[in-house]
N, C-alpha and C positions, 0 to 999 in steps of 0.2 A: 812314282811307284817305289813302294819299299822294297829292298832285297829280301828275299826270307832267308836266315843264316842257318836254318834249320833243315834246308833241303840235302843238303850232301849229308845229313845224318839220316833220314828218311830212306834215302834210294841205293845211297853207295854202301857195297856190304865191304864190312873191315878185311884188314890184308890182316896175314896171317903175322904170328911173332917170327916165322923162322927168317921173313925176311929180314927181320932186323936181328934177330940174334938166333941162335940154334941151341936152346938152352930149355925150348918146352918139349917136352913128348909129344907127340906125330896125337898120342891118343886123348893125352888132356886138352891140345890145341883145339882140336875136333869137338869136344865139351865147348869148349868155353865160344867156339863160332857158331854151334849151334846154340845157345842161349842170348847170342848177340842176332840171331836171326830175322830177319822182317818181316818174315811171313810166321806169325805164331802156330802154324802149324808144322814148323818146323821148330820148333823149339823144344825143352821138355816139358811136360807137361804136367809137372807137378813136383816137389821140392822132396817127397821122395821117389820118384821117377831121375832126376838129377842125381841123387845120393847114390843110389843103384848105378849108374853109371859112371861115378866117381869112382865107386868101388870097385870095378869092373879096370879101371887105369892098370899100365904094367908096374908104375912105381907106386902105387896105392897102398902095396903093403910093408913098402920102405918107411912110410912119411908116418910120423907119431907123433905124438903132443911134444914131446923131448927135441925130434927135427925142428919142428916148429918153431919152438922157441928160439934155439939155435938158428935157424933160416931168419927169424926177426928180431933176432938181437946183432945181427950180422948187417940185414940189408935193409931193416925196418926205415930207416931214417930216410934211404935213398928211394923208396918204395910209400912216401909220405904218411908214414905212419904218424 
């Protein structure tokens, strides 16, 4: 019998980042677990349905092309850019 190495991707839903670091927002963390979701009805439902809810984030109107760059010119290398 083969293992399937694909099950614990299938049933087990992802831990959150704050356990490993506390460095996301409460409210983008909550985005990004619901778009890892495994019931696609919990997911969003559409790529501007997601956008909307990007925007909607507390630091969504801090972040601009300018952080951006800064944020991956910083950590890009480490973050396998």
């Amino acid at each position: 019998m083969v293992k399937d190495s694909g099950m614990p991707h299938r049933y087990k839903v992802p831990g959150t980042s704050r356990s490993a670091s506390n460095r996301t927002a409460f409210d983008l963390e909550e985005i990004v677990l619901s778009c890892l979701a495994k019931k696609p009805a919990y997911r969003p439902r559409s790529a501007r349905a997601l956008n909307v809810m990007l925007g909607r984030c507390r630091d969504a109107r801090e972040w601009d092309a300018d952080r951006s760059r800064g944020w991956w010119n910083q950590f890009g290398e480490a973050a396998g850019q």
